[in-house]
FINULUM-70554 format. One record per residue: residue number from 1; y, x, z of N, C-alpha, C, O in turn; residue in three letters. Coordinates in steps of 0.05 Angstrom, whole numbers, plus 5000, padded with zeros to 4 digits. Last residue first. Layout:
BEGIN
[r NUM [Y X Z] [Y X Z] [Y X Z] [Y X Z] 'ALA']
...
//
This chain:
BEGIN
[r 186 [4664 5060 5193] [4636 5079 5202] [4623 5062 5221] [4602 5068 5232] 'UNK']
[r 185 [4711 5043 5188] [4692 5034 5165] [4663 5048 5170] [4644 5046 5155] 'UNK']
[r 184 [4764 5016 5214] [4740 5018 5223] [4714 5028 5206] [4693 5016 5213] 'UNK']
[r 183 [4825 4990 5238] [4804 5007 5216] [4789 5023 5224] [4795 5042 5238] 'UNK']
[r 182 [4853 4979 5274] [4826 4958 5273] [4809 4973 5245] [4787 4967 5235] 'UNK']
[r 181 [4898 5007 5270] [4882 5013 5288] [4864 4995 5289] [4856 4993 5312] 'UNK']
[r 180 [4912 5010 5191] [4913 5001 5212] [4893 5007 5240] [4870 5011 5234] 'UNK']
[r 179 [4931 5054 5143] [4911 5048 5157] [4913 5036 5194] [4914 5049 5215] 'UNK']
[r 178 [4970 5029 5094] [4977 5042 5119] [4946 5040 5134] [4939 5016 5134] 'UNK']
[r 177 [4991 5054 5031] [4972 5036 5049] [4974 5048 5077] [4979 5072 5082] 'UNK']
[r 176 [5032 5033 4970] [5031 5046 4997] [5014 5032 5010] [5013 5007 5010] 'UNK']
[r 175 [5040 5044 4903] [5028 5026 4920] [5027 5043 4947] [5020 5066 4945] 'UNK']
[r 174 [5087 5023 4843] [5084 5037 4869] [5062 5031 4895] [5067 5011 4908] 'UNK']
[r 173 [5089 5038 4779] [5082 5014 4801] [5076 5036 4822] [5065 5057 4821] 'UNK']
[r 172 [5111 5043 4712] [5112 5056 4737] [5101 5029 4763] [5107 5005 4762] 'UNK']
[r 171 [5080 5052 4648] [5103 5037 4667] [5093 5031 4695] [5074 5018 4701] 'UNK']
[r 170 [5049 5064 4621] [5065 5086 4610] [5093 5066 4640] [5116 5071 4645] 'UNK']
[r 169 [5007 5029 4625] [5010 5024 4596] [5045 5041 4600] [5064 5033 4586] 'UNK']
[r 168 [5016 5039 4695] [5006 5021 4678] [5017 5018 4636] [5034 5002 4627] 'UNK']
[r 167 [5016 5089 4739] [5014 5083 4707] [5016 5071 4703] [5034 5080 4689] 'UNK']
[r 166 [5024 5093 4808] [5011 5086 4777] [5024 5081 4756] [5045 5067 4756] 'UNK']
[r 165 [5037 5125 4858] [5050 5118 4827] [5033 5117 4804] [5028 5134 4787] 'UNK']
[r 164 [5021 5125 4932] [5025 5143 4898] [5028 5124 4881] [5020 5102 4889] 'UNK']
[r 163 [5004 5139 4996] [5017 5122 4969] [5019 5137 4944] [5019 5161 4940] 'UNK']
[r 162 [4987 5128 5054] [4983 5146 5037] [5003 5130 5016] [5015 5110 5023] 'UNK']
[r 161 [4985 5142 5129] [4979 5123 5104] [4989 5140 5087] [4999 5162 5094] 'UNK']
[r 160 [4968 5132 5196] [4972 5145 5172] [4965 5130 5153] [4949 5112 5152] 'UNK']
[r 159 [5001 5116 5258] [4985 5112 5233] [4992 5129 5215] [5014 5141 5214] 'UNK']
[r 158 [5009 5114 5330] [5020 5141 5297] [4996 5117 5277] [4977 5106 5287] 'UNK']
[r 157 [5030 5074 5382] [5008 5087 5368] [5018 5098 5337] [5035 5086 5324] 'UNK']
[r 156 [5055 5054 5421] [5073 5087 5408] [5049 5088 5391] [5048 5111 5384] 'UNK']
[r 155 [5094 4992 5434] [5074 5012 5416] [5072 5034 5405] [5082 5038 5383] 'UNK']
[r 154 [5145 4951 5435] [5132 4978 5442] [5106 4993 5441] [5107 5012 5457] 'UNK']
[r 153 [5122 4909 5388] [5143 4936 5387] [5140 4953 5400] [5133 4975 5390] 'UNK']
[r 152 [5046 4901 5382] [5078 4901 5396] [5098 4925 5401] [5095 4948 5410] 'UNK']
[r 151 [5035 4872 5310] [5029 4903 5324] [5050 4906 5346] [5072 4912 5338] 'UNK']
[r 150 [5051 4843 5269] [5047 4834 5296] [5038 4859 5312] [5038 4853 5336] 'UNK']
[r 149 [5055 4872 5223] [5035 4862 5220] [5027 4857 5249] [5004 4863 5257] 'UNK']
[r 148 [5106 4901 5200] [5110 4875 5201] [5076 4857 5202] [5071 4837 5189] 'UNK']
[r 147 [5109 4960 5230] [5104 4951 5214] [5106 4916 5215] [5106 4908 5238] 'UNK']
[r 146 [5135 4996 5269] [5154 4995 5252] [5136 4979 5227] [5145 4983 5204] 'UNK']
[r 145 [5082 5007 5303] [5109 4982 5311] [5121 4977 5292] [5125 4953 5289] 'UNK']
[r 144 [5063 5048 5291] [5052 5025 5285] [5065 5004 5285] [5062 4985 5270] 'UNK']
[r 143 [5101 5106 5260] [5085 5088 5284] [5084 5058 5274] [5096 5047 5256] 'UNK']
[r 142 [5067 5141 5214] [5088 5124 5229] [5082 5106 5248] [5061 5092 5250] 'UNK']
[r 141 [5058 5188 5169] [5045 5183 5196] [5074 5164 5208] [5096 5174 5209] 'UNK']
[r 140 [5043 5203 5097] [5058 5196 5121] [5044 5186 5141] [5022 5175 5138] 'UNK']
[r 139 [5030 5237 5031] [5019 5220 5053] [5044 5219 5077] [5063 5234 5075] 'UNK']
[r 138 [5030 5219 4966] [5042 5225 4985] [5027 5209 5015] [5018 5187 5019] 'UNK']
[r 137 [4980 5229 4914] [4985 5221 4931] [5011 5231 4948] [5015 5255 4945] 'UNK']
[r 136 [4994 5243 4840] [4977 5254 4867] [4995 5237 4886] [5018 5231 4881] 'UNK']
[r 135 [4993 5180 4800] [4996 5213 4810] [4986 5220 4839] [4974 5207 4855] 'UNK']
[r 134 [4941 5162 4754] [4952 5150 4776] [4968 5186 4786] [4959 5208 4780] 'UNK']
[r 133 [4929 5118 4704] [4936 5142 4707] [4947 5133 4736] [4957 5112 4743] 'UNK']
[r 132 [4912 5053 4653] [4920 5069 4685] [4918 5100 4687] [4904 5110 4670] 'UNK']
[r 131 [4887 5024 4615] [4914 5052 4612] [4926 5061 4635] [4946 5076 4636] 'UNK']
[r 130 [4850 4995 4632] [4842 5019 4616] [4857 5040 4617] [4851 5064 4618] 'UNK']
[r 129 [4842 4971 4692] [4856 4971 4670] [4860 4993 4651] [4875 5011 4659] 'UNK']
[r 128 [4817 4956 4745] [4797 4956 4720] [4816 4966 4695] [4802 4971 4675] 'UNK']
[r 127 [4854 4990 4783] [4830 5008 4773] [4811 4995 4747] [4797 5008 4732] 'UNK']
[r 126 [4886 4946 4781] [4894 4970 4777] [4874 4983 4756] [4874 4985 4732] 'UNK']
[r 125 [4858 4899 4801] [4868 4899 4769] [4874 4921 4764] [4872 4925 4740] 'UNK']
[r 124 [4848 4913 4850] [4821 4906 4825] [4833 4908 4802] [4821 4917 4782] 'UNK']
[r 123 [4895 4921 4873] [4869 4948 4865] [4858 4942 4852] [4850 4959 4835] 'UNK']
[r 122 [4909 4873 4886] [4922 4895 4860] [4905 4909 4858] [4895 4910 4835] 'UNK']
[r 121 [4870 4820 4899] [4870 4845 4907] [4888 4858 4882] [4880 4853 4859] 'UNK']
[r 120 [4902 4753 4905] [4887 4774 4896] [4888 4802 4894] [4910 4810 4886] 'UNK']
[r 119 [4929 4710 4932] [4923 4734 4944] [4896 4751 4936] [4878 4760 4949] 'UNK']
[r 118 [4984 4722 4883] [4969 4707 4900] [4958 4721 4921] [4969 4741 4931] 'UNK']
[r 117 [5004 4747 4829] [4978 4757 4846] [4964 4740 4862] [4940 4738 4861] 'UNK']
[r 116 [5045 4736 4789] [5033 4712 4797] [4998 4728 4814] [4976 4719 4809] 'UNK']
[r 115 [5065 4780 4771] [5079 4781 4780] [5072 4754 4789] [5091 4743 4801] 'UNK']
[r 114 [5024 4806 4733] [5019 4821 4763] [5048 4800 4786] [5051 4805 4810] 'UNK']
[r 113 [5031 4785 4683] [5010 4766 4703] [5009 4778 4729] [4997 4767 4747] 'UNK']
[r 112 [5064 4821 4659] [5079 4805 4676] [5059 4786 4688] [5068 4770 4705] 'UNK']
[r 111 [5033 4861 4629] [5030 4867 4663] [5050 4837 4668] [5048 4833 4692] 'UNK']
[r 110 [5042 4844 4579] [5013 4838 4589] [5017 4837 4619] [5008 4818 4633] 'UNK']
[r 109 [5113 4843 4579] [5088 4840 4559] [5060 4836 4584] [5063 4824 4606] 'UNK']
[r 108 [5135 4865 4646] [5136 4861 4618] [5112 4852 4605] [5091 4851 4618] 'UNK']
[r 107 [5144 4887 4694] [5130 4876 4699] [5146 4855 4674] [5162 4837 4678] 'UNK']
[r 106 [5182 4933 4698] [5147 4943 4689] [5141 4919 4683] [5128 4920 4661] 'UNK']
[r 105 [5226 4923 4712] [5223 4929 4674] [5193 4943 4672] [5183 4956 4654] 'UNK']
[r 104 [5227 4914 4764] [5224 4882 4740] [5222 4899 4713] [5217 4887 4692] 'UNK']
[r 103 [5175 4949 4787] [5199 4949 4780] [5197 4920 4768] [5177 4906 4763] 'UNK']
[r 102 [5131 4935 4845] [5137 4923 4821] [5152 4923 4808] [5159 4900 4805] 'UNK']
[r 101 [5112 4957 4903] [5139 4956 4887] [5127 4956 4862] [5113 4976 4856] 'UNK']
[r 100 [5070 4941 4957] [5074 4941 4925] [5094 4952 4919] [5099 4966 4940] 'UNK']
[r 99 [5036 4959 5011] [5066 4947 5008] [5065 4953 4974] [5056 4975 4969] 'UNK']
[r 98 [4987 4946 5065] [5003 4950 5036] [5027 4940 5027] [5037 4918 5033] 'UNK']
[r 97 [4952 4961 5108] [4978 4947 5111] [4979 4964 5088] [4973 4988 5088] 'UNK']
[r 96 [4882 4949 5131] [4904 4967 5112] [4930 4946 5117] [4929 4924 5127] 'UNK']
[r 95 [4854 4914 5164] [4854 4950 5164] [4864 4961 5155] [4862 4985 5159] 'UNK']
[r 94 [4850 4862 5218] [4869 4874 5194] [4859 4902 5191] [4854 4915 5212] 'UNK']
[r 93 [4788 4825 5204] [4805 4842 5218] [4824 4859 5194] [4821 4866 5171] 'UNK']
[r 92 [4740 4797 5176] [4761 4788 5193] [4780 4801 5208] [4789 4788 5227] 'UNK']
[r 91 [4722 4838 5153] [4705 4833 5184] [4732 4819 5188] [4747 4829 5205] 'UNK']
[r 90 [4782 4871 5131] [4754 4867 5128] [4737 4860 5152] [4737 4875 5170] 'UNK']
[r 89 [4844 4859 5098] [4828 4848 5125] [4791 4855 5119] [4778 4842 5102] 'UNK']
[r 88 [4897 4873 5082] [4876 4884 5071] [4851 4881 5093] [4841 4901 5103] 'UNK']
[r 87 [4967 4852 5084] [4943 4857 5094] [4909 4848 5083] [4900 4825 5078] 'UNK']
[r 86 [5022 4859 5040] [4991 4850 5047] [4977 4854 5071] [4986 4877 5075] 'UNK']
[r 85 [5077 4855 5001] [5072 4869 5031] [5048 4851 5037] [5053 4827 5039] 'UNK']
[r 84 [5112 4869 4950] [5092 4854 4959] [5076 4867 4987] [5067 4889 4987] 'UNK']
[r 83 [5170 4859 4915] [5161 4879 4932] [5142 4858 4954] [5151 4840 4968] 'UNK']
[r 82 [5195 4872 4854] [5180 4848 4855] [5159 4867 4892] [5139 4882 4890] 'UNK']
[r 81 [5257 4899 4850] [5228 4900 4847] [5214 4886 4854] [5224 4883 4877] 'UNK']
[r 80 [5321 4923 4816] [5305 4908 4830] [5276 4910 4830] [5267 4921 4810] 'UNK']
[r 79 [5374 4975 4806] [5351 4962 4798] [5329 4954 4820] [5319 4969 4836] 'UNK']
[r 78 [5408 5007 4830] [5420 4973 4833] [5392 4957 4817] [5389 4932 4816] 'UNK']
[r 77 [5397 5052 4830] [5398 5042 4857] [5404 5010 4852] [5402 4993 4869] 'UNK']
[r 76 [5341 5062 4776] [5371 5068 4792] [5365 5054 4814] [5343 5045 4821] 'UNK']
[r 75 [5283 5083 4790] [5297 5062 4783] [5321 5075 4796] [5324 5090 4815] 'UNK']
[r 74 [5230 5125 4791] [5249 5131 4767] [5280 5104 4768] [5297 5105 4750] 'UNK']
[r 73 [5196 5115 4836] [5179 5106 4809] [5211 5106 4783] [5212 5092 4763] 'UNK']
[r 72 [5220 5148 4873] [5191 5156 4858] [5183 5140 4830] [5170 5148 4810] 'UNK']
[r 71 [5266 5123 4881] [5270 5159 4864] [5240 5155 4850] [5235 5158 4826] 'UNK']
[r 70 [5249 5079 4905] [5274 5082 4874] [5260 5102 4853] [5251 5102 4830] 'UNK']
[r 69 [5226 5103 4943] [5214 5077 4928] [5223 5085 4898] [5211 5093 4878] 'UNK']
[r 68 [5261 5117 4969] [5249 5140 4966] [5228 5128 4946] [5213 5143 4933] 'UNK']
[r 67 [5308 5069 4979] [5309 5101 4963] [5291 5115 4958] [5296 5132 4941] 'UNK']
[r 66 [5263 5014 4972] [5272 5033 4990] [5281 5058 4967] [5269 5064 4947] 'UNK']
[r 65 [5286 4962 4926] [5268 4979 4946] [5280 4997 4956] [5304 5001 4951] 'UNK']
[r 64 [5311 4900 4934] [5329 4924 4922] [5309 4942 4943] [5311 4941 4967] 'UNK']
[r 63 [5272 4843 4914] [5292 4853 4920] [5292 4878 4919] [5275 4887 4904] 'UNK']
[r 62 [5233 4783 4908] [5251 4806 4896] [5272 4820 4913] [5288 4806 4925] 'UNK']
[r 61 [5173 4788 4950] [5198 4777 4940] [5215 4795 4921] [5212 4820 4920] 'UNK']
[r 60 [5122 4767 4997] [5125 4774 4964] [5157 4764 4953] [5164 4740 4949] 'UNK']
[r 59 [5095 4770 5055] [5123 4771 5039] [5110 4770 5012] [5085 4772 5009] 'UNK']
[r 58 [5031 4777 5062] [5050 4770 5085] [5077 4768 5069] [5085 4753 5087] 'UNK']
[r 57 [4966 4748 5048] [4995 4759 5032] [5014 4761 5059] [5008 4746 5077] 'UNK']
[r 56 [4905 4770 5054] [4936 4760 5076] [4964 4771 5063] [4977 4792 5065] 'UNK']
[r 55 [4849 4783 5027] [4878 4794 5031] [4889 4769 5035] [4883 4749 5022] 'UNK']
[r 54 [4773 4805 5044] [4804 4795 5046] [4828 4795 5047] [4837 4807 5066] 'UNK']
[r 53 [4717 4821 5054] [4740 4824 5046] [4760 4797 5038] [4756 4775 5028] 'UNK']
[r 52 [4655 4824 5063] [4672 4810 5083] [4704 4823 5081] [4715 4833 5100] 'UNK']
[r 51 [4628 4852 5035] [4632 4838 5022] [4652 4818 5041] [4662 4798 5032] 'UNK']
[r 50 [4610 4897 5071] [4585 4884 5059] [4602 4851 5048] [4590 4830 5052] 'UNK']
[r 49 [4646 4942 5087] [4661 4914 5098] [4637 4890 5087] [4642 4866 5093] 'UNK']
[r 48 [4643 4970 5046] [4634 4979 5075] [4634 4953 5092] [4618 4950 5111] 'UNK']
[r 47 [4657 4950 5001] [4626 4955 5000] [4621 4966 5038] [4599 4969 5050] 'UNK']
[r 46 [4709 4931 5001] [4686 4912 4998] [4665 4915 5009] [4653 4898 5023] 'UNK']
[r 45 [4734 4990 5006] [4732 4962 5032] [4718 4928 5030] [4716 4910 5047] 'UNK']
[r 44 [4723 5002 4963] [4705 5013 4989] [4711 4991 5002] [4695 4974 5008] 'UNK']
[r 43 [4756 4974 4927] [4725 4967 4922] [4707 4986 4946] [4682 4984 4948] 'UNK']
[r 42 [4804 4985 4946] [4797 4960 4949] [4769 4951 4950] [4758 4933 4963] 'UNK']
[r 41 [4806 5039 4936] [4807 5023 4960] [4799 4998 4971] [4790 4992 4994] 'UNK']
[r 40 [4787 5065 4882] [4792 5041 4883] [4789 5037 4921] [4766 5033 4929] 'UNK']
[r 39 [4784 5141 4893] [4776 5116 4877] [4791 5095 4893] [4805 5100 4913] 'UNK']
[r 38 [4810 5188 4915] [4823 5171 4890] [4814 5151 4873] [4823 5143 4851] 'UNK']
[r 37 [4810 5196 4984] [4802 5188 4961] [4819 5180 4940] [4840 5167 4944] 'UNK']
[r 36 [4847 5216 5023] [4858 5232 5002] [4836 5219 4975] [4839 5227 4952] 'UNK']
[r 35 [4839 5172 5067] [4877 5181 5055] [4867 5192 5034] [4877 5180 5015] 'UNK']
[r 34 [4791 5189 5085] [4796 5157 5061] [4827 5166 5053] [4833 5166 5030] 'UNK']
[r 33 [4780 5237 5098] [4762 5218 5072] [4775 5200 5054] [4776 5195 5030] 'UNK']
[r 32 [4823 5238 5132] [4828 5247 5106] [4806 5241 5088] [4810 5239 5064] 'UNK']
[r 31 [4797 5217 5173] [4821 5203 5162] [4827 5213 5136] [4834 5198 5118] 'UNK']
[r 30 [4760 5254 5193] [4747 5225 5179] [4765 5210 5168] [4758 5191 5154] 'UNK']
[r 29 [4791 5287 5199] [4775 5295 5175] [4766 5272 5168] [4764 5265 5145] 'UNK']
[r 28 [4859 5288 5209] [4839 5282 5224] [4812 5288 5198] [4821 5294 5176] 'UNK']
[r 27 [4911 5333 5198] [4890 5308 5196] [4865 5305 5202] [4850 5323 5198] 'UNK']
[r 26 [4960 5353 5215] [4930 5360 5230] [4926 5327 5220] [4934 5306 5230] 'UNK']
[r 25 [4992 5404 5165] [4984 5371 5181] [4965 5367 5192] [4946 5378 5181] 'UNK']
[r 24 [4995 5443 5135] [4999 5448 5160] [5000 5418 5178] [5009 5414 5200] 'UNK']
[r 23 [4969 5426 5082] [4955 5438 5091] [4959 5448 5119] [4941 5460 5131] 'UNK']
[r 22 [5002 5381 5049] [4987 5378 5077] [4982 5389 5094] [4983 5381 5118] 'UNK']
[r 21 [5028 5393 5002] [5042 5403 5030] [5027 5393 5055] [5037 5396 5078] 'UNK']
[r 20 [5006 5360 4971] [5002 5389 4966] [5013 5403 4989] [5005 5426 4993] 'UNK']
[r 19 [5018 5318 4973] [4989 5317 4972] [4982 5352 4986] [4965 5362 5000] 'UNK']
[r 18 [5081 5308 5004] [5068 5314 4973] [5043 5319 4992] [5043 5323 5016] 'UNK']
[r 17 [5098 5264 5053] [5093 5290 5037] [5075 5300 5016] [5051 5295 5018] 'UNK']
[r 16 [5151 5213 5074] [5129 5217 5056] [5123 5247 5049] [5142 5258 5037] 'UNK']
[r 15 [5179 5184 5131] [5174 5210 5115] [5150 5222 5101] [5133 5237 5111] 'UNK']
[r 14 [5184 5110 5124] [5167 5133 5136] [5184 5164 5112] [5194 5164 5089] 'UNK']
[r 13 [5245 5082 5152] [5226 5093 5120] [5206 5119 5121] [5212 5143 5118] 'UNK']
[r 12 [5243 5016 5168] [5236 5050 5173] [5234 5059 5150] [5225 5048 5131] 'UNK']
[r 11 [5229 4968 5158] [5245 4969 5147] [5259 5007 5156] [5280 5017 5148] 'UNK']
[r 10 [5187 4911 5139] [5191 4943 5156] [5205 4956 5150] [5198 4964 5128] 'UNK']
[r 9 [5204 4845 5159] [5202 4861 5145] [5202 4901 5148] [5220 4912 5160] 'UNK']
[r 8 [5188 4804 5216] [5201 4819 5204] [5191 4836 5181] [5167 4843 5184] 'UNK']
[r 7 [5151 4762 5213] [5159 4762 5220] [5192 4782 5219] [5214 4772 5220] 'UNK']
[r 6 [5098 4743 5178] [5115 4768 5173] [5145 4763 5190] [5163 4759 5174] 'UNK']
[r 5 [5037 4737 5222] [5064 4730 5219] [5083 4746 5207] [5090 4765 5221] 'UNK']
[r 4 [4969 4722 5223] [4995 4741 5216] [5019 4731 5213] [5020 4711 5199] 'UNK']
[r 3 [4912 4721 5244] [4930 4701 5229] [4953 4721 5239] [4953 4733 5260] 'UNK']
[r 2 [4841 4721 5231] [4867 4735 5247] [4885 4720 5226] [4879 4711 5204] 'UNK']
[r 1 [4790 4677 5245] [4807 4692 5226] [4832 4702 5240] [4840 4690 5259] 'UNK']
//
């Protein structure tokens, strides 16, 4: 099993671009399969991965998200978030790096069970939940170093990842995935 250290927290703030401003980005085509799907993540990386899935909590804590965090899911600056940082392991290997934001005034009435996850997949609860809505994606490319998943600092390798703003019952949740260089699904 790969074993992880959150050693540091990531603390860059990638440059995120609307879905819609791609079209001068050289994405790769087998990359943009999976960046621009809008089904469940979680449930491909079951089915490619033949059931050899796994999540590696690395942090889960309260505190004050990133500005571009804030703006997207609507929180002033002094409002807090329940902020969950994962690795998404299939074949025993890391392939997604996720990061949550949980406002505390989403995580109310029914959704406050999101705030005892463990290391259960969010995607499963996302996508089973009737009143989900999700917005169009932002995507970004950052280097690999600037992540808290043992990757060595000097390291010029680019990742891409994606993120967008769910719904839940009209209340905001943030989810970001980074496709790690052990991702692999062909």
């Amino acid at each position: 099993m790969y074993a992880f250290q959150a050693t540091r927290f990531q603390t860059a703030e990638p440059h995120w671009l609307s879905c819609k401003h791609i079209a001068g980005v050289k994405l790769p085509a087998s990359d943009a399969r999976w960046l621009l799907d809008t089904g469940s993540l979680t449930a491909h990386l079951q089915r490619v991965s033949a059931g050899q899935f796994h999540v590696e909590v690395l942090s889960q804590r309260w505190a004050l998200p990133r500005l571009s965090e804030r703006r997207l899911l609507g929180m002033g600056d002094r409002n807090w978030g329940l902020i969950r940082e994962v690795v998404l392991c299939c074949r025993n290997e890391p392939w997604v790096f996720a990061r949550s934001v949980l406002p505390a005034t989403s995580l109310v009435g029914r959704l406050a069970r999101l705030r005892h996850l463990d290391n259960r997949p969010l995607g499963h609860l996302l996508f089973t939940d009737r009143s989900m809505s999700r917005d169009p994606y932002e995507i970004c490319q950052l280097p690999a170093a600037s992540l808290p998943v043992g990757i060595s600092p000097g390291s010029e390798v680019m990742l891409w990842g994606r993120r967008s703003r769910f719904l839940l019952s009209q209340r905001p949740i943030m989810v970001s995935e980074i496709f790690l260089p052990a991702f692999c699904p062909w």
